[in-house]
C-alpha positions as CSV (number, residue, x, y, z in Angstrom):
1,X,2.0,-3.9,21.4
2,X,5.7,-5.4,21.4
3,X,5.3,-6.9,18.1
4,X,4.5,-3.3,16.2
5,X,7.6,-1.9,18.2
6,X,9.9,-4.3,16.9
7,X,8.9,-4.1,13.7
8,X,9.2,0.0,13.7
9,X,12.4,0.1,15.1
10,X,13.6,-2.8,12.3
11,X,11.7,-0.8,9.5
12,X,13.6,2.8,10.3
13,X,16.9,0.8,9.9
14,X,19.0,1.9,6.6
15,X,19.5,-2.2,6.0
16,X,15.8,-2.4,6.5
17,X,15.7,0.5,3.3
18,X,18.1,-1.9,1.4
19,X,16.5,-4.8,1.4
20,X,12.5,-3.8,1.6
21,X,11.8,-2.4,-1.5
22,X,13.0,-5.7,-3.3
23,X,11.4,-8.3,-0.3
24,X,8.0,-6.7,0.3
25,X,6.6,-5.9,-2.9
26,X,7.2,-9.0,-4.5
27,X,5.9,-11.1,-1.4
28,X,2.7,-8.7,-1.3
29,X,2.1,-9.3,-4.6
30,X,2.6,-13.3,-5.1
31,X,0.3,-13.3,-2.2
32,X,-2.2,-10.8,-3.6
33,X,-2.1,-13.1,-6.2
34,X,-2.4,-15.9,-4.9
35,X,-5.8,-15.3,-2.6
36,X,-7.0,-13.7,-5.9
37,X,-7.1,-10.2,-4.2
38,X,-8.5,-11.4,-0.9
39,X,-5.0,-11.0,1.2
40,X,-1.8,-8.5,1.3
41,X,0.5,-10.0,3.1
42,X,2.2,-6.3,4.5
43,X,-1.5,-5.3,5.3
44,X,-1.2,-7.8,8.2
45,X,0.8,-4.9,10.2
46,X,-0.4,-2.1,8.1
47,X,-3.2,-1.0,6.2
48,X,-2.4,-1.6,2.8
49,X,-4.5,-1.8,-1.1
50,X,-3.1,-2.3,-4.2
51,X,-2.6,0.6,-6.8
52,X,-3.0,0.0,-10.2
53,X,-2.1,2.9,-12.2
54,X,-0.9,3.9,-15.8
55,X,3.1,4.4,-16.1
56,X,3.9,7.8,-16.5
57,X,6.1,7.8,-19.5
58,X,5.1,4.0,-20.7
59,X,1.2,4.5,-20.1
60,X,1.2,0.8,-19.9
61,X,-0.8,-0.3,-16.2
62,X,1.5,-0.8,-13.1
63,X,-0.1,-2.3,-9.7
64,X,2.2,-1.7,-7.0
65,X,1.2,-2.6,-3.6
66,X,1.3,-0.3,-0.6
67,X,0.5,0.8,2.8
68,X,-2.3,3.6,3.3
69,X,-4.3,5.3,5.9
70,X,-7.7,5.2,5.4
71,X,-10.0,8.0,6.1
72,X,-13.2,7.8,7.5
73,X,-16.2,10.4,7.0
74,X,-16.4,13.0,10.6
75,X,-18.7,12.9,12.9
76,X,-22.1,14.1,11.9
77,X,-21.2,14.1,7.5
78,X,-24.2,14.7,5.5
79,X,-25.2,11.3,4.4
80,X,-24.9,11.7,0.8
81,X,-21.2,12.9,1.1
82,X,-20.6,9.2,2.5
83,X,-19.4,6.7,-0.1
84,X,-21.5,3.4,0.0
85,X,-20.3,0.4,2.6
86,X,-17.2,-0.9,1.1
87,X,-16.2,-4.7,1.6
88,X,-15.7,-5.6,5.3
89,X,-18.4,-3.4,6.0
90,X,-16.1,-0.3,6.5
91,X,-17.2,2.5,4.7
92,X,-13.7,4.7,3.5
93,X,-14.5,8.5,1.9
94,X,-10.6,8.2,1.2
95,X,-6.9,7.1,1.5
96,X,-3.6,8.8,2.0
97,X,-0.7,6.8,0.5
98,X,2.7,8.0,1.7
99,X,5.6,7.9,-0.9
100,X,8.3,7.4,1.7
101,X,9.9,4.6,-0.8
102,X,11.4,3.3,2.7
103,X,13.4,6.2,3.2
104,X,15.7,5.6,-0.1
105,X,16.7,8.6,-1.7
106,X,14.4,8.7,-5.0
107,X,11.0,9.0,-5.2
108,X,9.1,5.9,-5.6
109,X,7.9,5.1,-9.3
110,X,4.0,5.7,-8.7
111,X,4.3,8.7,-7.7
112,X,5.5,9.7,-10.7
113,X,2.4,7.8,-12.3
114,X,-0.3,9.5,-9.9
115,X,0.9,13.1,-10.9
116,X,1.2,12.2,-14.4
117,X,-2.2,10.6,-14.6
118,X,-3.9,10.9,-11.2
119,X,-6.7,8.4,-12.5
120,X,-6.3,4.6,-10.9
121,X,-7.9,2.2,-9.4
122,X,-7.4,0.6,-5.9
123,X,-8.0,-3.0,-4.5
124,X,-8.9,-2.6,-1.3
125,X,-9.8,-5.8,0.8
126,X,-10.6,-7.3,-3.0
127,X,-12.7,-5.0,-3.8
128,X,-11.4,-2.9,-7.0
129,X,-12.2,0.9,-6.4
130,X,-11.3,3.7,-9.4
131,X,-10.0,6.7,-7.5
132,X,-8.4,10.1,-8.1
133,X,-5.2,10.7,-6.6
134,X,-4.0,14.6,-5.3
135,X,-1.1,15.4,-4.3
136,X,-0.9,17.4,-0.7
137,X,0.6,20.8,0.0
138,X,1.1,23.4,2.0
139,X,-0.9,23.4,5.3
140,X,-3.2,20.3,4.7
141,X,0.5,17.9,3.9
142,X,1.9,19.4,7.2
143,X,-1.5,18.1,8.8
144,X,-1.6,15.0,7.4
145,X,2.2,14.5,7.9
146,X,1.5,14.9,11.7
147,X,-0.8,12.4,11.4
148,X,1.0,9.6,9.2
149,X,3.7,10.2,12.3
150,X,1.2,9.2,14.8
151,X,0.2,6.2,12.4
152,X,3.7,4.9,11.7
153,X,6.6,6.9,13.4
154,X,9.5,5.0,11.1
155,X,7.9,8.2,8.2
156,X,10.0,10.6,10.5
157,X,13.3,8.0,9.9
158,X,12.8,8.0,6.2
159,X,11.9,11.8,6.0
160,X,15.6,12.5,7.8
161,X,17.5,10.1,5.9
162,X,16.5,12.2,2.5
163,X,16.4,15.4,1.2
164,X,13.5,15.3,-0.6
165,X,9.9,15.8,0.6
166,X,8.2,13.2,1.1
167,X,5.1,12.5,-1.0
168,X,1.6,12.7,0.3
169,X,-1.2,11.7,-1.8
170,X,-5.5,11.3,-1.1
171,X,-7.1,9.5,-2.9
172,X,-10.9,9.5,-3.5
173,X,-13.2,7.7,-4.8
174,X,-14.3,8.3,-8.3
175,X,-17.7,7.5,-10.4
176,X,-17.3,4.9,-13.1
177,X,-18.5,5.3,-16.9
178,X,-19.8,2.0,-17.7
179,X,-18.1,-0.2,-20.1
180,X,-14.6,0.9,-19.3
181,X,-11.6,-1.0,-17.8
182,X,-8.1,-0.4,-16.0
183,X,-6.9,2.4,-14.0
184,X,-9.7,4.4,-15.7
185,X,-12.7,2.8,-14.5
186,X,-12.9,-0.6,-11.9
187,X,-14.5,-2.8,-14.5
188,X,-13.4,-6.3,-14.0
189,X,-11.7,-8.0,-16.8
190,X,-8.1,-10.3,-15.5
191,X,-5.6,-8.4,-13.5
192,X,-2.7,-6.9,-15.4
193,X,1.0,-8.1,-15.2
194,X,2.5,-6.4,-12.1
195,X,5.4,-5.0,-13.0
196,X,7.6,-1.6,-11.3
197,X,8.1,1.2,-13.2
């Protein structure tokens, strides 16, 4: 598709790096807003949810949106290790979110926030989803790097542009005690301020 192609080869750009991090999020989340939930503007090319998770140092909640990949159960899964239908009729046993922070040089904030409190919660197609985050290593990041390439080849831009590793997280659906709200439970209650950290 000639539209995806363009937008790869302008999104592995160094001005592309400049300039993202400030113009995406913020249009993501006015529109996120906006449709209460419903749309995600970035998602349009990409996959993408909102995170909601607790600082790591302020504790206070942070939604940041993002691209993802979700994963989908294999072929043949015991029934019961398949999460209900989520909305759109998809049914997701997972997501990996890729902390590529457009190939600048730090890590991205929720990172941080994931492996300080790996506890969160998710809006995916408006449907708010607690999860648990785990960072990847060893053998499974190297095969689910391979496969975030495949998904979106700019990560292989971004990855040679910094010296750090890249970031890899899954996250997984979690149950819900009843009664609680934020990134430690998906209770409803009005969305929080969206604010980096």
């Amino acid at each position: 598709m000639p539209g995806v192609r363009l937008v790869q080869k302008v999104s592995s750009t160094r001005m592309f790096a400049k300039v993202a991090p400030h113009l995406v999020p913020a249009l993501d989340r006015a529109v996120h807003r906006l449709t209460r939930g419903r749309v995600l503007l970035s998602a349009q090319m990409l996959p993408g949810l909102v995170l909601t998770a607790r600082g790591a140092r302020s504790g206070l909640e942070r939604r940041t949106p993002l691209a993802c990949m979700p994963e989908r159960p294999a072929a043949g899964a015991a029934p019961d290790a398949v999460p209900r239908e989520a909305a759109g009729g998809a049914t997701e046993t997972g997501w990996i979110l890729v902390g590529s922070n457009f190939g600048r040089t730090d890590h991205p904030a929720w990172t941080a926030n994931l492996l300080a409190r790996p506890d969160a919660v998710i809006n995916w197609k408006g449907e708010d989803i607690p999860v648990t985050a785990r960072l990847l290593t060893g053998e499974e990041r190297a095969a689910v790097w391979r496969t975030a390439l495949a998904f979106w080849p700019p990560y292989a831009a971004y990855q040679a542009r910094v010296d750090r590793e890249i970031r890899l997280f899954r996250i997984v659906r979690r149950p819900v005690s009843a009664g609680a709200a934020g990134p430690d439970s998906a209770a409803g209650g009005s969305p929080p301020e969206i604010r980096p950290e």
